[in-house]
N, C-alpha and C positions, 0 to 999 in steps of 0.2 A: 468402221464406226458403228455400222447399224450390230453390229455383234455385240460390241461395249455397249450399248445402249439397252440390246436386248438382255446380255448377262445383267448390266446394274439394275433393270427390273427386276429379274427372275429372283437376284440378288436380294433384293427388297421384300420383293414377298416372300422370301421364304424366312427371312428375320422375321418379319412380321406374325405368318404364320408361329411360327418359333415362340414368338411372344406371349400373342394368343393363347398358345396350347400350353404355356406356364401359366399362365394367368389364370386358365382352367383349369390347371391340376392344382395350384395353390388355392384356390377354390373350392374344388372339389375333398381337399385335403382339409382344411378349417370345416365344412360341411360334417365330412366325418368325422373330423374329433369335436364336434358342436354335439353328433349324436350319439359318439360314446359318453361324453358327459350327462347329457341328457339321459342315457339309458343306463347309466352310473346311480345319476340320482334316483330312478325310478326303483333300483333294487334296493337302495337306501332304504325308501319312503316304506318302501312291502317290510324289508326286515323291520324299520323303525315301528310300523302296528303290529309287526305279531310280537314283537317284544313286548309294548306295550300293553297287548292283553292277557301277554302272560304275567308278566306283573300287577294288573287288575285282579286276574283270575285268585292268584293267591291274594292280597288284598281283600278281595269282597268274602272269600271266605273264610280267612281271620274275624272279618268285622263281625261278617251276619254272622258265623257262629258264637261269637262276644255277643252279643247282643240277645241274640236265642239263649243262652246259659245265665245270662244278666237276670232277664226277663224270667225264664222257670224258677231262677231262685229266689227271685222275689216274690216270685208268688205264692211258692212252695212254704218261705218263711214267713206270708202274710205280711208281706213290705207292700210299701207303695211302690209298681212296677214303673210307674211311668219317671220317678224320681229317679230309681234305680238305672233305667235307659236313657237320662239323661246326663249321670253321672259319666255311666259306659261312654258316653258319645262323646262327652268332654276329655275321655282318655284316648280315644280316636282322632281327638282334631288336629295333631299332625299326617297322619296317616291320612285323613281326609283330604287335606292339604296337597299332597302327594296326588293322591286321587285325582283333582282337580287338575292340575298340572301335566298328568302323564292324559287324562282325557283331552287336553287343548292339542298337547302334541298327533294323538292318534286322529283327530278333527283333520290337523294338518296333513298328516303323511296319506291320509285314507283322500283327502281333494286332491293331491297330489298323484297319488294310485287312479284316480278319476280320470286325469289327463290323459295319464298314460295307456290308459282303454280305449279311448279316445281314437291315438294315435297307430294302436296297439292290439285291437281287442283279441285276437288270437291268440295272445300272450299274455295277456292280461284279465279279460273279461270272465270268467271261473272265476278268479282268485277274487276280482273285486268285488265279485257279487258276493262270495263267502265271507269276506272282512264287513260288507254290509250289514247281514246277519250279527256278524260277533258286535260290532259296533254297537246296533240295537239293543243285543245284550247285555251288552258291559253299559249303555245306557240306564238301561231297569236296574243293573244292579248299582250303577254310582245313585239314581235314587234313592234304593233302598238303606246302603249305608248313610246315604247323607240325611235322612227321614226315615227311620222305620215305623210304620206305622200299620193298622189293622189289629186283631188280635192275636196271639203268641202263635193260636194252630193258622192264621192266615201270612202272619208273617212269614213262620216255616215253611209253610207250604210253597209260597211264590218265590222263598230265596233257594228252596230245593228245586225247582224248576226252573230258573231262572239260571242256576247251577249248572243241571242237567243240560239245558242248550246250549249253555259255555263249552261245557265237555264236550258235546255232538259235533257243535262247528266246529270246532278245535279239531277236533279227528280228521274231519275234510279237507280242513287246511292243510294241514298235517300231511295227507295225501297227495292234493293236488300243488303243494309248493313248489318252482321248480329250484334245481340244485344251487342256482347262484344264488338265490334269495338264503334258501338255506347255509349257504358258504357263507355270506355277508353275516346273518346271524350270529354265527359261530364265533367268527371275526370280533362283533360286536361285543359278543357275551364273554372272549378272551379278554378282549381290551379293557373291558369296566374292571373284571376279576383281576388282575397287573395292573390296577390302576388303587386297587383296595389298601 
């Protein structure tokens, strides 16, 4: 009797442990796919801003170059420049539109990218600092298409610079991305183009 008593223990706990050690791999298993998802989204967020400042990038320099060519020629032909720049801009205000829209998103995916440094920064913390920079920039330049203002050589001058650090960050990212950001990219920029 004391044997059955003892096997129907031994019995019990070892169900129980049994249970237990499901209960923590099912656990352990949702935790993991809670962080591939999680680390899913985060390569999202990185490919979704550098998309987005590549399309800024050429954006601000259609605009300000419109703008720069508007502006010489009015002045060149003794127009009123400022009429003439207002014209240009009213031909831009889709394009502005645009602008505004892909800036809200790159707002999003860069707080996003924040977290992830957070959590991350090893993996992360380079890239975010460098999307930083671009963001600031692509900041100055959605000012200057949405208001160009100053005089024609001050205009030029801030949206050549302003340029210039689009391109330098740009390089860095360019560098330090790592290959799934770049994968997802690619991904991305397939799917729109089959999507045309």
């Amino acid at each position: 009797m004391n044997k059955k008593i003892i096997g129907s223990v031994i019995g019990f706990i070892v169900i129980i442990i049994a249970l237990v050690s499901m209960n923590m791999v099912q656990k352990n298993s949702e935790e993991t796919e809670k962080q591939k998802k999680k680390e899913a989204n985060n390569i999202a967020s990185a490919a979704a801003f550098y998309i987005a400042t590549e399309t800024m990038g050429m954006i601000s320099e259609d605009v300000l170059s419109g703008y720069s060519t508007t502006w010489s020629n009015a002045i060149n032909n003794r127009k009123d420049f400022n009429l003439a720049i207002a014209e240009k801009k009213k031909s831009f205000d889709k394009t502005i539109d645009t602008v505004s829209s892909t800036y809200i998103g790159m707002e999003m995916s860069l707080r996003e990218l924040s977290e992830a440094t957070k959590e991350q920064p090893e993996k992360y913390k380079e890239l975010y600092e460098e999307y930083k920079k671009m963001y600031s920039t692509i900041t100055a330049l959605k000012e200057q298409m949405e208001s160009p203002s100053g005089t024609l050589i001050t205009f030029n001058q801030n949206a050549n610079e302003l340029l210039q650090e689009y391109k330098k960050t740009k390089g860095n990212i360019d560098v330090i991305i790592s290959d799934e950001i770049k994968g997802k990219i690619i991904k991305v920029k397939e799917e729109v183009k089959n999507n045309k």
